[in-house]
LUMGU-325809 format. One line per field, with one value per residue (C-alpha): residue number from 1; x, z, y. Coordinates in steps of 0.2 Angstrom, whole numbers. Each point is the difference from the previous one (the first is absolute). Example, Ala and Ser with C-alpha at 12.3 -4.5 7.8 and 13.67 -1.06 7.14 Angstrom:
% residues 2
pos: [1;2]
x: [62;6]
z: [39;-3]
y: [-22;17]
% end
This chain:
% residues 410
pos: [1;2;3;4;5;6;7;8;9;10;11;12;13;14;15;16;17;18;19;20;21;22;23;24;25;26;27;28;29;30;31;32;33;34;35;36;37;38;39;40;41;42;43;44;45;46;47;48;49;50;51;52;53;54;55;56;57;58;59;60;61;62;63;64;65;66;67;68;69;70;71;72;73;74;75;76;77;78;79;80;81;82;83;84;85;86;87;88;89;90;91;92;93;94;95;96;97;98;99;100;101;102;103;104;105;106;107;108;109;110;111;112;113;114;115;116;117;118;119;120;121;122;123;124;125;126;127;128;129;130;131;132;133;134;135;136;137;138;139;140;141;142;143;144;145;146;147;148;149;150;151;152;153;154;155;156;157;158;159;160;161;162;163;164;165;166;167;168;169;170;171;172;173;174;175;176;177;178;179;180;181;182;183;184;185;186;187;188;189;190;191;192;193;194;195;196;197;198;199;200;201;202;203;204;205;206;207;208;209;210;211;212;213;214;215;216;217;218;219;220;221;222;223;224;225;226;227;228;229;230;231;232;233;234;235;236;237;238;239;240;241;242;243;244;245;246;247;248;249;250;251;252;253;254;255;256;257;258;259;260;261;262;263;264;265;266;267;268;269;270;271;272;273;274;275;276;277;278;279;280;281;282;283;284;285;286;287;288;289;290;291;292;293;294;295;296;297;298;299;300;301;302;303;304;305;306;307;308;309;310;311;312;313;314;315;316;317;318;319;320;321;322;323;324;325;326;327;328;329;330;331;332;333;334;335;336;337;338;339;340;341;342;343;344;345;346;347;348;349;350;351;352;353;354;355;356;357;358;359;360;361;362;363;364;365;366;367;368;369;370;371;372;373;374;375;376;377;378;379;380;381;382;383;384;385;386;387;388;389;390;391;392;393;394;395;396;397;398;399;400;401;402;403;404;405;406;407;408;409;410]
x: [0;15;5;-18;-1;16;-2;-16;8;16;-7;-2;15;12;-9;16;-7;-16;-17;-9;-14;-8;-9;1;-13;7;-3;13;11;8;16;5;11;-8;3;-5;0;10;-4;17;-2;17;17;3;14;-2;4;15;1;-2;-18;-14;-6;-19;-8;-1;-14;10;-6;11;-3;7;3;-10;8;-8;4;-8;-17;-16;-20;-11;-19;-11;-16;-9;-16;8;6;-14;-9;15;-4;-21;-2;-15;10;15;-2;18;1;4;-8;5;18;-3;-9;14;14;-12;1;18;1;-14;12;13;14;11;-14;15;13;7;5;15;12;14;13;-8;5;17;4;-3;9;16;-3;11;5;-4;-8;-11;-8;-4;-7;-11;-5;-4;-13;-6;-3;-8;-11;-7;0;-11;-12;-1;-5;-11;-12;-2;-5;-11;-10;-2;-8;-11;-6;1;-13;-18;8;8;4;12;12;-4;5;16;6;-6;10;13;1;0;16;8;-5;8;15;2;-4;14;13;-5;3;18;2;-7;18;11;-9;-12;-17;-12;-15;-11;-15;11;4;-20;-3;14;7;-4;-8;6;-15;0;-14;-2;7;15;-2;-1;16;10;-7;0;21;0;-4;8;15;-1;-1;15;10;-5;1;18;5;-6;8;17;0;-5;13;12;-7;16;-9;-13;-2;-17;-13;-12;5;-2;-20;5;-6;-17;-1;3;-13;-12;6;-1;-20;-2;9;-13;-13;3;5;-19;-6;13;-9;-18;4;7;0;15;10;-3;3;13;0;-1;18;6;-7;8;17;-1;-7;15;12;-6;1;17;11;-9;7;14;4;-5;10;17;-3;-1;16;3;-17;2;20;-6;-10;15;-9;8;-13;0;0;-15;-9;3;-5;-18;-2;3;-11;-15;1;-1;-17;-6;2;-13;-15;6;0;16;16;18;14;10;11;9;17;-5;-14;12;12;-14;-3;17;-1;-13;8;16;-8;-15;15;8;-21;6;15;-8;-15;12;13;1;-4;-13;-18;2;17;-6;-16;14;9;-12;-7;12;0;-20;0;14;-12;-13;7;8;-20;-6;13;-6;-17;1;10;-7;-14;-4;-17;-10;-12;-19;-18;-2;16;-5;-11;3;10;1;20;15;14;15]
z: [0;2;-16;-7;10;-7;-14;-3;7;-10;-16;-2;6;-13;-10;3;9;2;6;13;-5;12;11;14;14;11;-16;-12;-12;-7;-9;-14;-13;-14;-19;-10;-18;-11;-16;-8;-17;-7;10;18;-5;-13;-18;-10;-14;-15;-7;8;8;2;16;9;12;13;17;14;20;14;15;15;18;16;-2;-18;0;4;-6;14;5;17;7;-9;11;15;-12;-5;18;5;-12;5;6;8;11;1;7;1;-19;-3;-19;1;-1;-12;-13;3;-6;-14;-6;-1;-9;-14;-2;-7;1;-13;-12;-12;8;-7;-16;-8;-12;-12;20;4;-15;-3;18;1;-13;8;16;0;12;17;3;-15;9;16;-12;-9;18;9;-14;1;18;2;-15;9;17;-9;-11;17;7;-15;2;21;-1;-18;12;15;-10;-10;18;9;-13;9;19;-3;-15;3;7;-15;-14;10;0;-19;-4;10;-10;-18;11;1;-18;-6;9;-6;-19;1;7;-11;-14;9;-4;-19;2;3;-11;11;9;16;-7;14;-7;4;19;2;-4;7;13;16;13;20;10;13;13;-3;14;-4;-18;8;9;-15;-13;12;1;-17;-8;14;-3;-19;-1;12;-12;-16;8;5;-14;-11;11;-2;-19;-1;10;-10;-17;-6;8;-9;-10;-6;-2;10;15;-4;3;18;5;-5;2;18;3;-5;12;12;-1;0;18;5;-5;9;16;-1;-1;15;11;-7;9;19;3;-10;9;18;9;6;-14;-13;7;-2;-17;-7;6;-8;-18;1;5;-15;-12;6;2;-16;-10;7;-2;-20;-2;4;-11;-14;5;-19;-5;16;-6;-19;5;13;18;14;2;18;2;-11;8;17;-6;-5;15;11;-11;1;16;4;-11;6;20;-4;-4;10;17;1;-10;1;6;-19;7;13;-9;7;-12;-14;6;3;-18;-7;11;-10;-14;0;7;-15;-13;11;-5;-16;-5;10;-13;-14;6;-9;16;1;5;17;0;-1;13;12;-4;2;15;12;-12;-2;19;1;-10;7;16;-7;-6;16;9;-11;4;18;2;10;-14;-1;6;-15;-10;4;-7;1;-10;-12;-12;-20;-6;-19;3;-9;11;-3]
y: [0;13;-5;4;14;7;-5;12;15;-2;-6;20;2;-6;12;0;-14;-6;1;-8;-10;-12;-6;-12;-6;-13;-11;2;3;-18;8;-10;3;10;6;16;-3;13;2;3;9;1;-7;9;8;16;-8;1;5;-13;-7;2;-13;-4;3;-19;2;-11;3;-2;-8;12;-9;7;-1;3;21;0;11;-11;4;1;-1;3;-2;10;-1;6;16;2;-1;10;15;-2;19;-7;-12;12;14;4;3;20;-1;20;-6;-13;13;13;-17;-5;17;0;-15;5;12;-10;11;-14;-3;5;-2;-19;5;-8;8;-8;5;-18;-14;11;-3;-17;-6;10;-11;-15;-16;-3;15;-3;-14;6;14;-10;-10;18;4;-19;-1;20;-5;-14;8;14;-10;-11;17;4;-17;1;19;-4;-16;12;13;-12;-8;15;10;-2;0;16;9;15;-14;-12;14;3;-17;-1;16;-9;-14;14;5;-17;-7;17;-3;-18;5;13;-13;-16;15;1;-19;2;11;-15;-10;-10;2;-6;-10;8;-10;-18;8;2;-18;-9;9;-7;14;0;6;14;4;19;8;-8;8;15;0;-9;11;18;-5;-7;18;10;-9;2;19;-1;-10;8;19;-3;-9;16;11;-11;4;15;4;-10;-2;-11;-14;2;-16;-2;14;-10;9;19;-8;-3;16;1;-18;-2;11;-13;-10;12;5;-19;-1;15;-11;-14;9;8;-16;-8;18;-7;-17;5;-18;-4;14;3;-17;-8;-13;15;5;-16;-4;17;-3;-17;8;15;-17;-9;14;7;-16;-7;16;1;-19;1;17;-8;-14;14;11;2;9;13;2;3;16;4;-5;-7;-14;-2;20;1;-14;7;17;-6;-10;14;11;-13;-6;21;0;-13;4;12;-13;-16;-1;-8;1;-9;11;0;17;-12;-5;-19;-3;4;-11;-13;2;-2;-15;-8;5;-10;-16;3;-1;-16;-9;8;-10;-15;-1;2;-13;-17;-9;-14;9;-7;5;17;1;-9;17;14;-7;11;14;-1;1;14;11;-2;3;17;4;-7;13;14;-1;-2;18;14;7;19;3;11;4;6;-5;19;3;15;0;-2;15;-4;7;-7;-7;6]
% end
């Protein structure tokens, strides 16, 4: 479940990361190794020059791991009881019409337009950091469309039950297909694409009761517009780095993300249940635990994409912890202290005893050679996890934390 859990919020975090799409009652997830199938239009690499060859139509399986970006489904009846203004009182439909607003607004209606920066580019990018290119647009094209059909079901079910709530989700899910669209474009670049009508049918989906939606998906886009704002700023600042054009869309982009956190903290204040107990605080640090050892964990296994745009990956990583973890102290009542140099070191921890499983799995032992192997280093991390979580949290957060200012965050 941490791994489903972290899974959802970081899905949108490997944006440069991923995003978070899940769910998980006491049920759940059964992770299994999974496949996306690429539709590979011409070779990988850009073509050199000679005859043209014709286009081969070849798809390709991508190996999933246990950090790979999942679909995800709920009870929907209980959203939809949930969202009953007549069994809810707690629902400000005052605040909801004001975010509705905002997003009939659609301040990127015409924003995601490419120009010839994008194909020129990619053909430019060569070797390893071509691939982990081409796997940062796979996975954040499938953490957005996984995005695009949870918030497309919530609005359909969510239409009679409450309607201002149903059009946001809807307009949510305009937000994530448009996102998805514009990176499976970014493949078309490298010669491949995402058959996104395959994923609907064969991908398996992890469920999620809601209220854990709501703290996987609250972190998931907070933790996105944190990722994408600072990468933005990054090269601006140092346009050298700039290697793709993809990322001069960061800025209006993250914004997206950002109204979509709003939306999900007014619905997190609509349900005072899911944050004013004591098993509210324990449940929040466990979602920012998931979320935050999850990214960081995936990042260092992708040192050469953060080094290609000129980041120090674990001064990045930290730096959007830090900034979520901040934002997020304001809606749940319970945070982890990240500003305590322990908790990096906790992390860096986990790090070398994740690459350790690592080399394990890729070894040329026997299979019972290798669970002989990770046994201790399987109990070492979760120990470190364990550690992590049990540290002194900072109390935050307030059911009457301010109301929706439709405010950039800057």
């Amino acid at each position: 479940m941490a791994a489903a859990a972290a899974e959802l919020a970081l899905v949108k975090s490997f944006h440069p990361m991923s995003k978070f799409s899940g769910r998980a009652s006491s049920k759940v997830a059964t992770f299994r190794p999974r496949h996306l199938r690429i539709s590979a239009s011409a070779a990988a690499a850009p073509p050199a020059a000679g005859p043209k060859k014709k286009k081969s139509g070849k798809t390709t399986e991508i190996n999933e791991t246990l950090l790979t970006p999942r679909f995800y489904t709920t009870d929907f009846e209980e959203m939809e009881q949930l969202f009953n203004a007549e069994m809810n009182k707690n629902l400000n439909q005052a605040e909801f019409e004001a975010l509705l607003n905002e997003f009939k607004t659609d301040y990127n209606q015409t924003h995601f337009v490419r120009n010839p920066e994008f194909k020129e580019a990619a053909d430019k990018m060569q070797g390893p950091l071509r691939k982990i290119f081409v796997e940062f647009l796979e996975r954040s094209c499938t953490a957005e469309f996984s995005g695009f059909l949870l918030y497309k079901e919530l609005g359909r079910r969510l239409k009679k039950t409450n309607p201002v709530v149903a059009e946001i989700f809807s307009l949510m899910s305009r937000d994530e297909a448009r996102h998805a669209g514009f990176l499976n474009k970014g493949l078309s670049d490298f010669n491949l694409a995402l058959d996104l009508g395959f994923l609907t049918k064969a991908r398996k989906y992890t469920f999620f009761k809601p209220k854990f939606i709501f703290y996987a998906t609250y972190l998931s886009e907070k933790i996105g517009y944190w990722r994408y704002i600072t990468i933005y700023r990054h090269l601006k600042a140092n346009p050298e780095f700039q290697l793709y054009p993809i990322f001069k869309y960061f800025e209006n982009w993250c914004q997206d993300e950002n109204r979509h956190g709003d939306f999900f903290s007014a619905l997190m204040k609509a349900q005072p249940q899911f944050l004013n107990d004591w098993k509210a605080k324990l449940w929040s640090r466990f979602f920012c635990l998931s979320v935050y050892v999850t990214m960081y964990l995936n990042d260092c296994q992708r040192t050469t994409f953060y080094e290609g745009i000129g980041l120090n990956t674990k001064e990045f990583d930290m730096h959007v912890i830090i900034e979520t973890n901040r934002t997020t102290a304001r809606i749940f009542p319970a945070v982890l202290d990240v500003e305590n140099p322990e908790f990096k070191r906790k992390l860096d921890r986990m790090v070398e005893i994740n690459k350790k499983l690592i080399a394990v799995g890729e070894s040329q032992d026997l299979p019972v050679v290798k669970n002989l192997k990770k046994v201790p280093l399987v109990a070492a991390l979760v120990s470190e996890i364990v550690a992590a979580y049990l540290m002194p949290p900072v109390e935050s957060g307030s059911v009457d934390f301010a109301d929706f200012e439709p405010t950039l965050v800057y």
